[in-house]
C-alpha positions in Angstrom: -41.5 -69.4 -13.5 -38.4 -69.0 -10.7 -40.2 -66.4 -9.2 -43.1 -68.1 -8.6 -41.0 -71.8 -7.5 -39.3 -69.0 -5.0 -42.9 -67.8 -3.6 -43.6 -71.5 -2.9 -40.5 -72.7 -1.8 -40.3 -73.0 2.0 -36.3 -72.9 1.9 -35.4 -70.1 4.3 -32.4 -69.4 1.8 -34.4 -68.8 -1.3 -38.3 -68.4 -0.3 -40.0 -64.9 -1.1 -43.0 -63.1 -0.2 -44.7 -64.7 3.0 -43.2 -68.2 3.0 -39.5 -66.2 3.7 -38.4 -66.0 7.4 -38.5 -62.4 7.3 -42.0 -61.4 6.3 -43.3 -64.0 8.9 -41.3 -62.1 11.4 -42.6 -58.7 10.2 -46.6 -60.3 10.3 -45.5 -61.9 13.6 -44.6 -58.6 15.2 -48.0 -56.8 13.9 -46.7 -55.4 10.4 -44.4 -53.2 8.7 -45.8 -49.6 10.0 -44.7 -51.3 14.2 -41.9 -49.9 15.8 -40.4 -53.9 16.4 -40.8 -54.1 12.8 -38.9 -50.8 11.9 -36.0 -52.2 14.3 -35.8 -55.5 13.1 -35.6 -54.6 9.3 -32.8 -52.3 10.3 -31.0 -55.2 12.0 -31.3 -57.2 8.8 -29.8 -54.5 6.7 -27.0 -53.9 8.9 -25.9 -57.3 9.1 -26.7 -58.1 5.4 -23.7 -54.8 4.5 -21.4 -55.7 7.1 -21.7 -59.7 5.2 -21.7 -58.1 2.1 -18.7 -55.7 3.0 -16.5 -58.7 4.1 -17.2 -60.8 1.4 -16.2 -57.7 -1.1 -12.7 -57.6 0.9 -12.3 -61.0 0.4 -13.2 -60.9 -3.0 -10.4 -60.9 -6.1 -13.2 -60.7 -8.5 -14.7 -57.3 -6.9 -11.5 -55.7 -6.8 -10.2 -56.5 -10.0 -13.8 -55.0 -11.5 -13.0 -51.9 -9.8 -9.9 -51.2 -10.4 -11.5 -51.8 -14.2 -14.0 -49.4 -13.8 -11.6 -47.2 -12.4 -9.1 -47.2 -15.5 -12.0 -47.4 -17.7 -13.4 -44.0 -16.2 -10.0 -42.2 -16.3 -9.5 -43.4 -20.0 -12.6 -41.6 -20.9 -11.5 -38.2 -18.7 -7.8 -38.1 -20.7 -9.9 -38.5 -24.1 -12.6 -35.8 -22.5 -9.6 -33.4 -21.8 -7.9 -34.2 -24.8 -10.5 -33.7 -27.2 -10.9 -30.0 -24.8 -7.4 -29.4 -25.7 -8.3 -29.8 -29.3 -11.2 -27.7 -29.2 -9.1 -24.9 -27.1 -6.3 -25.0 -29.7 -8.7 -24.8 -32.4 -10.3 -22.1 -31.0 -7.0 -20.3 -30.2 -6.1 -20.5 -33.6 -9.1 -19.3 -34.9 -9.0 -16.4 -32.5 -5.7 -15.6 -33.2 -6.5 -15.6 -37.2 -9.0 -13.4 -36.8 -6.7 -10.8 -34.5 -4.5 -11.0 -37.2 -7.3 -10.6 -40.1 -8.4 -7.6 -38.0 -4.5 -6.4 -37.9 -4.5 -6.3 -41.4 -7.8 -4.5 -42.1 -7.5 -2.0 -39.0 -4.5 0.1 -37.7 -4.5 0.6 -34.3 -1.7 2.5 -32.0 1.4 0.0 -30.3 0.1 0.6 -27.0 -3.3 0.2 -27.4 -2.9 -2.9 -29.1 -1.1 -4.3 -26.2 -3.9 -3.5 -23.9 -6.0 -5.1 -26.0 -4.1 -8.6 -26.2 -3.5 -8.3 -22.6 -7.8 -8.3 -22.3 -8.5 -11.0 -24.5 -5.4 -13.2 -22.7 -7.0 -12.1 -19.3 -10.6 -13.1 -20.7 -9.3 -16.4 -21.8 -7.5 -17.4 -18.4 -11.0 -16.4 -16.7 -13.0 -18.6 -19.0 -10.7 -21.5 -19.0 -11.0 -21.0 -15.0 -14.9 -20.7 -15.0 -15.0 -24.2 -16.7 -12.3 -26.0 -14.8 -14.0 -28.9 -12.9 -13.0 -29.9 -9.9 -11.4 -33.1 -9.8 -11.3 -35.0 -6.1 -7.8 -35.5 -4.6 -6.8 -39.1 -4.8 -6.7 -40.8 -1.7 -2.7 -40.7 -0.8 -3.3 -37.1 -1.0 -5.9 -36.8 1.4 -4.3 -35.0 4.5 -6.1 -35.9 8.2 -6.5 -33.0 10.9 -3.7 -33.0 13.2 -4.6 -33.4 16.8 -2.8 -30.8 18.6 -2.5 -31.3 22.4 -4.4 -29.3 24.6 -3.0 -26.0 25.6 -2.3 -24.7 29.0 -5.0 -22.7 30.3 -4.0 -19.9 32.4 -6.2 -18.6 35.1 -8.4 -15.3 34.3 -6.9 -13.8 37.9 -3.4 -14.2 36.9 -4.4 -13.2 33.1 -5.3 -9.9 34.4 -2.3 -9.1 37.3 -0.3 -10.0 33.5 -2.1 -7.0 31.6 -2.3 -4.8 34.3 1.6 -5.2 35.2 2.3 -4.6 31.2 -0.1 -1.7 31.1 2.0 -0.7 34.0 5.6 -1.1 32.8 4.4 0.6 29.1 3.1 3.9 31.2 6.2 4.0 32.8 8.6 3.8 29.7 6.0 6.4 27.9 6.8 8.8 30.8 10.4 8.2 30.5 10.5 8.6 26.9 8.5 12.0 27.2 10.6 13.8 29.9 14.3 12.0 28.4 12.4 14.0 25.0 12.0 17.3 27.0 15.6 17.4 28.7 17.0 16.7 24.8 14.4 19.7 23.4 15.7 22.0 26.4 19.5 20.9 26.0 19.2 22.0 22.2 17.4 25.4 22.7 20.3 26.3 25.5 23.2 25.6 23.1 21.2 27.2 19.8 21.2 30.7 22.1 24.3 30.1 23.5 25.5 29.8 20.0 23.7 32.8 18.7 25.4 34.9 21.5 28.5 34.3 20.8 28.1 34.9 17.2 26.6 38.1 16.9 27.1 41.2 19.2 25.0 42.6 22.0 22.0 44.7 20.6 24.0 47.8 21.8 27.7 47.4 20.3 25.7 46.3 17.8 23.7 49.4 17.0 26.6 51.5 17.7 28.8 50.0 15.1 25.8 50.4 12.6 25.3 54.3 13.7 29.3 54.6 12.7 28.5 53.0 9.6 25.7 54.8 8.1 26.9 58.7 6.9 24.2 61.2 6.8 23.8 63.6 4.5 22.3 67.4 4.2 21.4 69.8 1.5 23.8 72.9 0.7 23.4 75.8 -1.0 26.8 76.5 -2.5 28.1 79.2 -5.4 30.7 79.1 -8.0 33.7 81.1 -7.7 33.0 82.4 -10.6 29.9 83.9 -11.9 28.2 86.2 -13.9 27.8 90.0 -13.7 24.1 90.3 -13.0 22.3 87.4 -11.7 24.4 84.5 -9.2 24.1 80.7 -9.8 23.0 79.4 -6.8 24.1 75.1 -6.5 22.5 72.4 -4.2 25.0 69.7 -2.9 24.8 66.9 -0.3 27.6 67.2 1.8 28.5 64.8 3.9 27.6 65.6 7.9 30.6 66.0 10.1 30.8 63.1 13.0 30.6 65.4 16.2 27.3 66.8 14.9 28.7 70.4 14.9 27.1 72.5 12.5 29.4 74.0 10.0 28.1 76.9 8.0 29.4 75.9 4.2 27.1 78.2 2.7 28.9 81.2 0.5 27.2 84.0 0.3 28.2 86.6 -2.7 29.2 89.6 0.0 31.5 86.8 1.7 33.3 86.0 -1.6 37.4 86.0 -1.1 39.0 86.7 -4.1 43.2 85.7 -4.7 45.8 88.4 -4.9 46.9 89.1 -8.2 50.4 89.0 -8.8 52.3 92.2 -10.0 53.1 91.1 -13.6 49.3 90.5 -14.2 48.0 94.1 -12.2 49.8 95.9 -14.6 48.9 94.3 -17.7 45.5 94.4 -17.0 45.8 98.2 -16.6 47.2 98.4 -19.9 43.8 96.8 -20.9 41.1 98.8 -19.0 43.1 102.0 -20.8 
């Protein structure tokens, strides 16, 4: 019935269908599908949210509805995580009954029961991360991009003279580096052979003192004073080489044998005995 007093009403204020000022526009300019149309419709809307938008800011009754719906709404997310809290403490306990059910039925070694709690703990931080949702930052957290001032361009020609004169000036330390490295390397190896001459010997006094050291020996045939009647004993000896190198004939033959004197006392007696 009020929509049908609108249609007929000619009240610009209340009149629908093709008694309102707006569809006679629309006809006026040739119908909706025109291009005059399109734009005048879009006029309307924007001025019909920019009224609307003012009147909301003006409005006590608006904002006190939102900030309503806006309590209401968070009252429902702390019961929503709450009641998760329960659930995840139930669960936990469950879990953890069951760890312990399975502790008491199965014996597992210390350490790989701690790699095994550290899994499930691991698992459960994963989980709890995988259903996290993400709640929107409130609006006095909401941080603007800072508008940095421009920077100081420098030119591409004076870019490069700065590279090349770096370049430059690391070359030349380089260099410096490797020959200040070659004088130390030289200065070392002059003082390490200094050093060794003066601690051993030239090669000559040196293999002089080592010729005085070493004694050679040779094999000597050499007989007993005294031996039996029929066949000699014949001995080999080292002796010891004499220094000057002379060869000294030590060898006893039998014919060369010396014999001592014997004393009076003893001739005679022995006389006595051949008798």
């Amino acid at each position: 019935m009020l929509l049908a007093w609108a249609k007929a009403s000619k009240d610009p204020r209340i009149a629908a269908g093709q008694q309102s000022p707006l569809e006679k526009k629309i006809l006026n300019l040739g119908g909706v599908h025109t291009k005059a149309a399109r734009h005048l419709i879009t006029q309307k809307w924007q001025e019909e949210y920019e009224t609307l938008s003012r009147e909301q800011a003006l409005s006590l009754d608006y904002w006190l509805a939102k900030a309503e719906s806006y309590y209401n709404k968070r009252i429902l997310e702390m019961m929503k995580e709450e009641r998760c809290k329960d659930m995840k403490m139930k669960m936990l306990r469950e879990t953890t009954q069951n760890i312990e059910e399975q502790k008491q039925n199965y014996w597992v070694p210390e350490r790989e029961r701690k790699q095994i709690e550290r899994h499930i703990h691991r698992t459960g931080q994963a989980r709890e991360f995988k259903n996290k949702t993400c709640k929107p930052r409130p609006l006095s957290e909401t941080v603007l991009p800072k508008i940095m001032p421009a920077k100081h361009v420098i030119p591409k020609e004076q870019r490069r003279k700065q590279v090349n004169e770096r370049e430059q000036r690391q070359i030349k330390d380089h260099q410096d580096r490797m020959i200040r490295g070659r004088e130390i390397i030289e200065q070392k190896l002059e003082e390490r052979i200094l050093r060794k001459s003066q601690s051993h010997p030239p090669p000559h006094e040196k293999l002089e003192r080592v010729k005085k050291e070493i004694k050679e020996f040779e094999k000597v045939i050499a007989y007993p004073l005294f031996q039996p009647c029929r066949s000699p004993i014949k001995v080999n000896l080292l002796m010891e080489k004499s220094q000057n190198r002379e060869e000294v004939s030590t060898v006893v033959k039998p014919h060369q044998r010396k014999f001592l004197a014997v004393p009076p006392f003893l001739r005679s007696q022995m006389e006595q005995m051949k008798n």
